[in-house]
C-alpha positions as CSV (number, residue, x, y, z in Angstrom):
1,X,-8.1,-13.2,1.8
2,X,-5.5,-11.0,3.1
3,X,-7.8,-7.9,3.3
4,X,-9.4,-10.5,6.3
5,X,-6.6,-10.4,7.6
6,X,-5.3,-6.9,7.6
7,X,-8.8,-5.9,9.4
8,X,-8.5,-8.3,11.6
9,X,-5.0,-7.2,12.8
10,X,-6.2,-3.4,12.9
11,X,-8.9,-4.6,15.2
12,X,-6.4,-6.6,17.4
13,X,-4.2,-3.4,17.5
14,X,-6.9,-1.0,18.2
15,X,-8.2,-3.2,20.9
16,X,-4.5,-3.4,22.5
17,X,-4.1,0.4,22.4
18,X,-7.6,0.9,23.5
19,X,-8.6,2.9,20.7
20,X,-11.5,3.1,19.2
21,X,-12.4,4.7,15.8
22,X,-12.8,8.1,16.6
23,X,-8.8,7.9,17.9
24,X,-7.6,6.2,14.9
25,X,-9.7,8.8,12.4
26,X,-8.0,12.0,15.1
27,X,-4.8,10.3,14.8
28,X,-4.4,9.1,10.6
29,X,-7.1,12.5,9.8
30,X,-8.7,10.0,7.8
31,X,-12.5,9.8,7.7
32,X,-14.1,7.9,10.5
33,X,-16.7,5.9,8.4
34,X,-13.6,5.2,6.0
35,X,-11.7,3.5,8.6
36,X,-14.8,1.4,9.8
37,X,-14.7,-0.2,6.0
38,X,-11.7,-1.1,6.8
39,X,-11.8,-2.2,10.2
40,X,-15.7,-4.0,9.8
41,X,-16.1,-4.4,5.7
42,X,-12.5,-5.9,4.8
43,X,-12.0,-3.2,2.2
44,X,-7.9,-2.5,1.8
45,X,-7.1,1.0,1.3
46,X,-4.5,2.2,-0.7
47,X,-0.3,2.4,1.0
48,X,-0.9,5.9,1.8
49,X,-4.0,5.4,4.5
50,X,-2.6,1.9,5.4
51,X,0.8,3.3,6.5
52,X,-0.7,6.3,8.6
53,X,-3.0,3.0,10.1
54,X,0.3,1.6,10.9
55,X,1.9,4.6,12.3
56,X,-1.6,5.7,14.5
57,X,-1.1,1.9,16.0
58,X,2.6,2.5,16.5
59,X,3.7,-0.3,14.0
60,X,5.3,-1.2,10.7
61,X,3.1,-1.6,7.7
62,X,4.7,-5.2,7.8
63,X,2.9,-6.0,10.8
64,X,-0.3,-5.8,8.9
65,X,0.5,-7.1,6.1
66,X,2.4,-10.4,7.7
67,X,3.7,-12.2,11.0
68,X,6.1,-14.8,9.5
69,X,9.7,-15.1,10.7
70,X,12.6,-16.3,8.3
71,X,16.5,-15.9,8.3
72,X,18.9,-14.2,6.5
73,X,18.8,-13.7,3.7
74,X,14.8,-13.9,2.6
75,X,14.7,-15.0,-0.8
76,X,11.0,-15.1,-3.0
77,X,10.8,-17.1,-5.8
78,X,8.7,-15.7,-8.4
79,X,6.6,-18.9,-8.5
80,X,6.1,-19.0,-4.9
81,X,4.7,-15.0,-4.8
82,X,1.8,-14.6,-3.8
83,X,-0.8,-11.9,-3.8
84,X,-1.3,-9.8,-0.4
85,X,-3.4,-7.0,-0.9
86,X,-6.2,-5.7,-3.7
87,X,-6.8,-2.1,-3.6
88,X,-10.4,-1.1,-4.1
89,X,-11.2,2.8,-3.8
90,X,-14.6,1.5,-2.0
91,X,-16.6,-1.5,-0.8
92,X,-18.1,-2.1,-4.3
93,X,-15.4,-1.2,-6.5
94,X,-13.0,-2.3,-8.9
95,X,-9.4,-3.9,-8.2
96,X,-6.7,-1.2,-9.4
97,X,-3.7,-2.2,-7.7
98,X,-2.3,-6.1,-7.0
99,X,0.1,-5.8,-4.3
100,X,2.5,-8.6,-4.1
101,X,4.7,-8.3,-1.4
102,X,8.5,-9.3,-1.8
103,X,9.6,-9.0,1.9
104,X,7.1,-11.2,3.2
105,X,8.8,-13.1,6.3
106,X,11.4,-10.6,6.7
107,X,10.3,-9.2,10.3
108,X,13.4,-7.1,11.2
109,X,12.6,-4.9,7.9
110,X,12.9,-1.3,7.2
111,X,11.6,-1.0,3.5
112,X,8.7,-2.6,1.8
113,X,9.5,-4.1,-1.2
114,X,6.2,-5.4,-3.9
115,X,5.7,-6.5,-7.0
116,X,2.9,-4.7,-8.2
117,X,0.3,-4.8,-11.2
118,X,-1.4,-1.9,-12.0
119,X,-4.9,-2.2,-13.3
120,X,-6.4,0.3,-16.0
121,X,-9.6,1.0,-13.3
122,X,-6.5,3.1,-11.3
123,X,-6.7,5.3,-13.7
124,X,-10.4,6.6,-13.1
125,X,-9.3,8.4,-9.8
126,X,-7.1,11.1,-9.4
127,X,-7.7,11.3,-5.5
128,X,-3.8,12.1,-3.9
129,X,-2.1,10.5,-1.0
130,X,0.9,11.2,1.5
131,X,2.8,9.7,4.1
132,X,5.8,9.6,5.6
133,X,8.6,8.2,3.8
134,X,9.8,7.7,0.5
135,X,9.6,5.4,-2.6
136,X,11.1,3.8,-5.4
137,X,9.5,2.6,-8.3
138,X,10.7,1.0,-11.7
139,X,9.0,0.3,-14.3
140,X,8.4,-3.1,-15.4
141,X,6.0,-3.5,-18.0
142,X,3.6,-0.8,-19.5
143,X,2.7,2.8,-19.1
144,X,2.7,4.5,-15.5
145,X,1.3,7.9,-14.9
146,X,2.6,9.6,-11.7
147,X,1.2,12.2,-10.3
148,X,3.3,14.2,-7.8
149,X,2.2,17.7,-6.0
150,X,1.3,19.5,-9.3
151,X,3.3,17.9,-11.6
152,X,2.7,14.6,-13.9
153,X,4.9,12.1,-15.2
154,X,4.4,9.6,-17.9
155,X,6.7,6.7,-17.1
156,X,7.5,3.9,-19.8
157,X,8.8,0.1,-19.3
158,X,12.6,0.5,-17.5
159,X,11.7,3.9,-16.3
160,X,12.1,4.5,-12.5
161,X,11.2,7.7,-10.0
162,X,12.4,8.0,-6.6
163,X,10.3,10.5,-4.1
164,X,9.6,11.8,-0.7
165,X,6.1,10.5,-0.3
166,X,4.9,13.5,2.0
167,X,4.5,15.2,-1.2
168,X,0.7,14.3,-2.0
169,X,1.4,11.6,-4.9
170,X,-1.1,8.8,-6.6
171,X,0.3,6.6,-9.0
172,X,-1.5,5.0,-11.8
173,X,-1.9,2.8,-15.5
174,X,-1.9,4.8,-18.3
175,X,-4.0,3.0,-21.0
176,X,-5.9,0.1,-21.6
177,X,-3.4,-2.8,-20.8
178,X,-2.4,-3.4,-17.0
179,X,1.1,-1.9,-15.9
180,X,3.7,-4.1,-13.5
181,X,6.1,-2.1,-11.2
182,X,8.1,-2.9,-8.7
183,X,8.4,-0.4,-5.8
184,X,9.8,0.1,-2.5
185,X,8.8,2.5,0.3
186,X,10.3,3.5,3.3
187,X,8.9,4.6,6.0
188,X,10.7,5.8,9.5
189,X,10.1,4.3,12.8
């Protein structure tokens, strides 16, 4: 499971920076007893508290989310993608977001490309998030609601938005059939 394996490189990474969980939570301002679900409970946050993880560690989100090496260029069949990350919203909860990542491999990477579906149970919180960076997202299939600073955005199959990410954002299905999107974020080193 790749949440597994996400904890389990945020514990290697905290233990080579000699941090402890009171540094990471003074370093990402998220909560401390959040960041010990996701260090000791294997739940995945969402790309907003898993990038300021990465940053706080002084690594690329890729780091967490793979190791592998491949040459140039990295193609991913759509048979052979795979699913990387669930986000939950707690310990107990529902799946709203499939994360499938389509730079898997690539280790040299700047941006973080995914195929993502997005599950109805996304739409049941409206909690924001922000990090640095920016994003892409196109609509695949479905109905996407974004919500962005004070604003929000209904989004419809071919549709795309493009953002700074600082901006507190949260996007999510609209309705009762799952949404696919494909998104890319960048994040500066």
């Amino acid at each position: 499971m790749q949440s597994k394996k996400i904890s389990q490189r945020i514990r290697t990474y905290l233990e080579k920076k000699e941090m402890d969980i009171e540094d990471l939570a003074a370093k990402t301002e998220l909560d401390p007893e959040f960041l010990r679900l996701v260090r000791d409970e294997n739940v995945c946050p969402s790309l907003g508290p898993l990038l300021k993880i990465a940053r706080a560690l002084g690594i690329r989100l890729g780091t967490l989310l793979d190791d592998q090496i491949s040459d140039d260029p990295l193609i991913i069949r759509q048979s052979d993608r795979k699913q990387q990350l669930s986000i939950l919203r707690g310990k107990d909860k529902p799946v709203e977001l499939r994360f499938f990542s389509l730079g898997t491999g690539k280790t040299d990477r700047h941006m973080e490309p995914f195929f993502i579906e997005v599950l109805p149970e996304s739409a049941e919180d409206k909690a924001l998030s922000s990090h640095e960076g920016e994003e892409f997202i196109v609509v695949l299939s479905g109905r996407i609601e974004i919500i962005y600073g004070k604003e929000v955005y209904e989004l419809g199959t071919g549709d795309s938005t493009y953002y700074n990410s600082v901006v507190p954002h949260r996007v999510s299905c609209l309705g009762n059939q799952p949404a696919t999107i494909h998104a890319v974020l960048y994040v500066p080193q």
